[in-house]
Structures are given as structure tokens and as C-alpha cells.
matplotlib code that plots the C-alpha trace (Angstrom):
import matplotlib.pyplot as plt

x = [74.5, 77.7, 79.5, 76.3, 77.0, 81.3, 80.4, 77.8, 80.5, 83.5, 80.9, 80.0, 84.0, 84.9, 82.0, 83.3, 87.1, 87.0, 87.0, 89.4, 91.5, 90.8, 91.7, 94.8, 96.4, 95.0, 96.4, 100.0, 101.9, 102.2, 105.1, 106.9, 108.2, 112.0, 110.8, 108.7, 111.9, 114.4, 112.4, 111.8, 115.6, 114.8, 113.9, 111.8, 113.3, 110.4, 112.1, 111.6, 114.7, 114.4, 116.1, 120.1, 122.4, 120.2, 118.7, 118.4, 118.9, 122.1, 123.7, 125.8, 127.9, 125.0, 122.1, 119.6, 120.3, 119.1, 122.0, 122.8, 123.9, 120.4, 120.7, 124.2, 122.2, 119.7, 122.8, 124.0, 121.0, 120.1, 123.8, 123.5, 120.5, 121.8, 119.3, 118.8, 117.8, 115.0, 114.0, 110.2, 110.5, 107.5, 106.0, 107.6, 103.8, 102.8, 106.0, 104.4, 100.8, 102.9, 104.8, 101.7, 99.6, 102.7, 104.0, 107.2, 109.5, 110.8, 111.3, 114.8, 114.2, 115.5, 112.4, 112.2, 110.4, 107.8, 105.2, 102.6, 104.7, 105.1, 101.1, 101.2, 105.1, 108.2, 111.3, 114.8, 117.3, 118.6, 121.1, 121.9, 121.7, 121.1, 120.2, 118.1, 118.6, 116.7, 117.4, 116.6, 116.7, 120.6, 118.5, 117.0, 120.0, 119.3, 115.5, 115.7, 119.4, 119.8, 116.9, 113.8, 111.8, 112.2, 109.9, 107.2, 105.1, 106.3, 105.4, 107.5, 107.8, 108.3, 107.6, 104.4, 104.4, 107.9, 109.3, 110.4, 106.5, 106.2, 109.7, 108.7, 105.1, 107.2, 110.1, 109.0, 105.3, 105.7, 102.5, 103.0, 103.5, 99.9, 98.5, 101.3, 98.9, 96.6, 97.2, 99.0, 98.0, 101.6, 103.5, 103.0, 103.2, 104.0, 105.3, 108.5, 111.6, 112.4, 109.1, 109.1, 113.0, 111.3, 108.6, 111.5, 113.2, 110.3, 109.4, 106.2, 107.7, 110.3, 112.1, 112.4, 113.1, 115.0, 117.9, 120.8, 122.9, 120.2, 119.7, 123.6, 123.2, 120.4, 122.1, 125.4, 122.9, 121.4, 123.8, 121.2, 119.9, 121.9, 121.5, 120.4, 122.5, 120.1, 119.7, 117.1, 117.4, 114.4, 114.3, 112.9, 115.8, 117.3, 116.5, 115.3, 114.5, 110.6, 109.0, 105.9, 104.5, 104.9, 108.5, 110.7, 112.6, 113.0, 113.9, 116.3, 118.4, 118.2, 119.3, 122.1, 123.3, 122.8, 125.2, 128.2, 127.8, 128.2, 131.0, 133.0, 132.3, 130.5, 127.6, 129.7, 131.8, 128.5, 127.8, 131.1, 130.8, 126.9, 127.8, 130.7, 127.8, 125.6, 125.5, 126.3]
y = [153.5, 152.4, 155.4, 157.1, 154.0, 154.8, 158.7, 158.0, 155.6, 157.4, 160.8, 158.3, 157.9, 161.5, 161.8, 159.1, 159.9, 163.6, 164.3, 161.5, 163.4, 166.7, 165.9, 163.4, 166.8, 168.9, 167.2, 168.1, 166.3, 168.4, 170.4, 169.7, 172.5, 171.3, 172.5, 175.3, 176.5, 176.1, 177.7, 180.6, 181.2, 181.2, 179.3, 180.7, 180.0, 180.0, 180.7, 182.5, 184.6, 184.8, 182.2, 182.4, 180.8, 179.0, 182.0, 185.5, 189.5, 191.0, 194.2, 193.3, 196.2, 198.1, 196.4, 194.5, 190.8, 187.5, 185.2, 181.9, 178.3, 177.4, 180.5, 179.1, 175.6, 177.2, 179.3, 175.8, 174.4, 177.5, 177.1, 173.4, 174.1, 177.0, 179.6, 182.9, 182.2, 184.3, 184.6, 184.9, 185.6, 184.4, 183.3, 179.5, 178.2, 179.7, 178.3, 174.5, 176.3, 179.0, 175.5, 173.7, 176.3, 177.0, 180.6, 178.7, 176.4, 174.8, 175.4, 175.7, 176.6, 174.5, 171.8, 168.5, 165.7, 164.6, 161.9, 164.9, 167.0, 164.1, 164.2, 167.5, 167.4, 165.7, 165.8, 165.8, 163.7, 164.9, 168.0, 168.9, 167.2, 169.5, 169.2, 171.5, 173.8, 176.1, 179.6, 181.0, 184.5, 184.5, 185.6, 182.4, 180.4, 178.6, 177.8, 176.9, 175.9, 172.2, 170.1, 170.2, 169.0, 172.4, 174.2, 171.8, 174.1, 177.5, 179.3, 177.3, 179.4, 177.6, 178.6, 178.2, 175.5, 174.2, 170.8, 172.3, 172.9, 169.2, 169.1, 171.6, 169.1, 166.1, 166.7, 169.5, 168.8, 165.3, 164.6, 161.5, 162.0, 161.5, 163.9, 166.5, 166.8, 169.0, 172.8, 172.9, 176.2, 176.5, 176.3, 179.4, 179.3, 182.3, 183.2, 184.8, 183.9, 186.8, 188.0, 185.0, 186.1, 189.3, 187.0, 185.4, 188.8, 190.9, 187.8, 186.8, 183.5, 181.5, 179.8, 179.7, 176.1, 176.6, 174.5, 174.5, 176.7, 179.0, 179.6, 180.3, 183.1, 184.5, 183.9, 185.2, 188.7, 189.3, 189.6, 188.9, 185.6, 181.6, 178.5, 175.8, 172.8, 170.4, 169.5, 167.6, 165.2, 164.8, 161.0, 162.3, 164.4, 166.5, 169.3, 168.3, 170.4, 170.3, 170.5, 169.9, 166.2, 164.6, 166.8, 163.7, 165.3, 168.6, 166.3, 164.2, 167.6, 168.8, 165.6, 165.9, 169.0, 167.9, 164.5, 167.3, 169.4, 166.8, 164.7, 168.6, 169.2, 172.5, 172.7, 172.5, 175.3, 177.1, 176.8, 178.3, 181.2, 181.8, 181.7, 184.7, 186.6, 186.6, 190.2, 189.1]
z = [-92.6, -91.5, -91.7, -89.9, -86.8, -87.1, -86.3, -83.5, -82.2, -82.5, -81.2, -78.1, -77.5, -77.6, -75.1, -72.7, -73.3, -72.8, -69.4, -68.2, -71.4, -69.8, -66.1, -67.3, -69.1, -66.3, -63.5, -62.0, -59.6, -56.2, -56.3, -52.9, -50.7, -51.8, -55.2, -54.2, -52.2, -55.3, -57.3, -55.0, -54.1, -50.7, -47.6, -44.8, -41.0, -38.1, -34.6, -31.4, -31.2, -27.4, -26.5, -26.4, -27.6, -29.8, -31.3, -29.8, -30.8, -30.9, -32.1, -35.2, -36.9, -35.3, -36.6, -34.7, -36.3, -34.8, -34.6, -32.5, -33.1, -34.8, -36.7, -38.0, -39.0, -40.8, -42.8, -43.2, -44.8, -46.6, -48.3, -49.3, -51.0, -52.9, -51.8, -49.1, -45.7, -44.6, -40.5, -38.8, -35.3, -33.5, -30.3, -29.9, -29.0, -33.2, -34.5, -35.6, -36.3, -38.8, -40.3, -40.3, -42.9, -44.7, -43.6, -42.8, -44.9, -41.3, -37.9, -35.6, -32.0, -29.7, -29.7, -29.0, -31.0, -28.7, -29.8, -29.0, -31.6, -34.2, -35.0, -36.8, -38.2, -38.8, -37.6, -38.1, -37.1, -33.1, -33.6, -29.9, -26.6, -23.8, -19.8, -18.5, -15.3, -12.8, -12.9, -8.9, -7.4, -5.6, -2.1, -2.2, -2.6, 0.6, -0.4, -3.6, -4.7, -3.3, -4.0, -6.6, -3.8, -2.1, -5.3, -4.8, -3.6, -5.5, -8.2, -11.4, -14.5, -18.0, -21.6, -22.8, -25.4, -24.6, -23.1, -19.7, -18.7, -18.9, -16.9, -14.2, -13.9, -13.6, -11.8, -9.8, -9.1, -8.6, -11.6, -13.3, -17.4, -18.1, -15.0, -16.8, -19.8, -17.4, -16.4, -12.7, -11.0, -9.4, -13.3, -14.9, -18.8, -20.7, -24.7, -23.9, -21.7, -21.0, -20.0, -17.3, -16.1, -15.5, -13.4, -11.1, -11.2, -9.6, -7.3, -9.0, -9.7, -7.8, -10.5, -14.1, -16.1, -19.4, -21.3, -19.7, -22.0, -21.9, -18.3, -18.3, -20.6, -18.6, -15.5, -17.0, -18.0, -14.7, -11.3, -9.0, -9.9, -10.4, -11.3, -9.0, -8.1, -9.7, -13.3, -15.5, -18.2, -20.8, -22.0, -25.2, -25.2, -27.6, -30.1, -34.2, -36.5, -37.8, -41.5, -42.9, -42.6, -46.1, -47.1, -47.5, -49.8, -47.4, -44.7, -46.5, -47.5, -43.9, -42.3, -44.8, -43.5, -40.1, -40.7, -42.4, -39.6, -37.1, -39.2, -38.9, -35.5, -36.8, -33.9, -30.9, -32.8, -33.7, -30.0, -28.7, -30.9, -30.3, -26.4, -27.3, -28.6, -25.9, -24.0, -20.5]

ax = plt.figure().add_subplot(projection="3d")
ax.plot(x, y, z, "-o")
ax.set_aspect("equal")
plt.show()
């Protein structure tokens, strides 16, 4: 009898302990993308490569190649984490979307850290400070080139998705922040830079708002337009580079490369020598 009630009992433990058994040995913790990179020997860039001299096409030895100071950063990282850099060009308004479900390790293209931003990602720490300027057509010099007040009522251009819509809204509309949330029928929004320097170009739009160093380089590429005498500084300010929310790890190893890189002067040398590259 009591070896008949030491099996049921010891049978009624096996019962209750072997599914907490089961899931303990069946559980693993979540590899993080840090590991998932190691292990995969590489590490996958998101950009829109229209956008020089942060990252745009150029003819290398012949080859169509995607180079630029970001480009350069992402080498950097890519290097202090011992694996291959690999580059998706996209549309910039995909870029967080393509980070967010994973088709991208992180993303380099110019953005800024907004609070709006910040819900979906993280960021880096701030890798470049940059102003940004108004590219015209050089006919309207004298309608356009002295004051934002005179494109109040033009057709604005911006990339869709980027900080300078919100610029063009603020500064250029006159909306307050929270009225720049809303679609404004006089800033048109679209993918590509280039496609809205081909806008200002052909007279479909009046100006174009970019970065700074990027409206020089399309100003530098195209004879018959400028840049206007007026500038605009975004209080957010500043470009970071964006990973998946919950990659401390990631981040921690990008920020790390961001410090060296700073410490060596690397960026402003990354951003000479991307400038060099631009076909002017």
C-alpha cells in the first residue's frame, strides 16, 4: 500500500512538473540583433542614396556604388564589429517601416530624432549638425532669394517623410508646430530629391528645402538654380542614427563608433571627401 501511494505520488509530480520542465528547457533567451548580426557576418544598412553628400550614386572604377559620409559611418561600424556592410537603398519615408519589421539591421540617412520618430525606434547619439537652405530657380533670384516671407504663398517642395516638410510648414507657411502635423496644399511632398529638383527645375515648384550640404551639391550639379540667402535651424537638430527599439546592445556599439569617430575628427574628414565625390 505504501509503495502503491509513493507511485501515485511521485506519478502526480511527473504530471504537475512536466510542463514547467518542458517549457523551462524549451525556452531560449531572445537572441538580440547584436548577436543575430555576429553570427551572420554581416550587418544590413537602410538608406536613400539620393541624397548627397550623406549618401548618393557615384561611378567608382566604373561601377555604380553608393558612397557618402554616412556610407563611411556605416564602414565604420560595420568594421568595429568585425563584420560586411551590406546597403538597401530605399524610399527615406520605408526606411523606419523596413527597420521596424526587421529587413534592416539600422538606418543612416541624414534623419533627425524627433519625439514623433522616438515612438517606433531609438536613436543614436547626434553625429552631424547641419542648417538647412533653400534651393531657388537663379530667374527668380529677385523673388525668392532674400526673405522666406516672399515663398509664403508658392509652391514649397520637401521630401516626403523628412524634417524639412515640417521646416517648409513652419518657417515658410507661418503654421504653428502642432497645425504642421496637417497636409498644407502649398508644400508638396514627394520620395525622391531629385525627383522634386526636377519639380523646381521645370517650374512646377518654386523652391526646394533640403540640408544645407545637400542643397550645395545640388546647386553645385545644376547651373541654373542657387541657394537662397536665408537659412534654417531645426531645434531638434541634428542627424542620429536609428535601430530597432529594445537593441541596447546595438546601440551601445554604434554610439561607440560614433564617440571614436568624433574623438579622430573622422566625420568632418568623411564629409570633405564625400563632398569631392559629388559630380558637380
Amino acid at each position: 500500500m505504501k509503495k502503491l501511494v509513493k507511485l501515485l505520488c511521485a506519478g502526480m509530480f511527473l504530471a504537475i512538473a512536466a510542463p514547467a520542465l518542458i517549457f523551462a528547457g524549451g525556452s531560449k533567451e531572445k537572441e538580440s540583433r547584436l548577436d543575430t548580426i555576429k553570427k551572420s557576418g554581416k550587418v544590413i544598412l537602410g538608406t536613400s542614396a539620393d541624397y548627397p553628400p550623406y549618401e548618393f550614386h557615384a561611378q567608382i572604377n566604373g561601377k555604380d556604388t553608393i558612397v557618402g559620409f554616412d556610407v563611411a559611418i556605416a564602414e565604420e561600424i560595420a568594421k568595429d564589429l568585425g563584420v560586411k556592410l551590406e546597403i538597401k537603398d530605399m524610399d527615406f519615408d520605408g526606411l523606419l517601416a523596413a527597420l521596424v519589421s526587421g529587413n534592416v539591421d539600422f538606418v543612416i540617412s541624414g534623419m533627425t530624432p524627433t519625439d514623433e520618430r522616438r515612438k517606433n525606434v531609438d536613436f543614436s547619439d547626434i553625429y552631424y549638425l547641419a542648417e538647412h537652405g533653400v534651393i531657388i530657380r537663379k530667374v527668380d533670384e529677385a523673388k525668392y532669394a532674400a526673405s522666406a516671407d516672399s515663398l509664403k504663398d508658392r509652391m514649397v517642395g520637401a521630401q516626403r517623410g523628412a524634417i524639412q516638410v515640417g521646416l517648409a510648414k513652419v518657417n515658410i507657411k507661418g503654421m504653428s508646430e502642432e497645425e504642421a502635423e496637417n497636409p498644407h496644399s502649398q508644400v508638396k511632398e514627394l520620395g525622391k530629391l531629385p525627383d522634386l529638383i526636377m519639380e523646381v527645375k521645370n517650374s512646377k515648384i518654386d523652391a526646394v528645402v533640403a540640408e544645407l550640404p545637400v542643397a550645395k551639391a545640388y546647386v553645385g550639379a545644376n547651373s541654373d538654380l542657387m541657394l537662397a540667402a536665408y537659412t534654417f535651424k531645426d531645434d531638434d537638430g541634428g542627424s542620429a542614427i536609428a535601430v530597432k527599439k529594445g537593441e541596447t546592445a546595438f546601440l551601445e556599439q554604434i554610439n561607440k563608433t560614433i564617440a571614436r569617430l568624433t574623438a579622430e575628427g573622422k566625420i568632418d574628414q568623411f564629409v570633405s571627401e564625400a563632398n569631392e565625390l559629388v559630380e558637380y
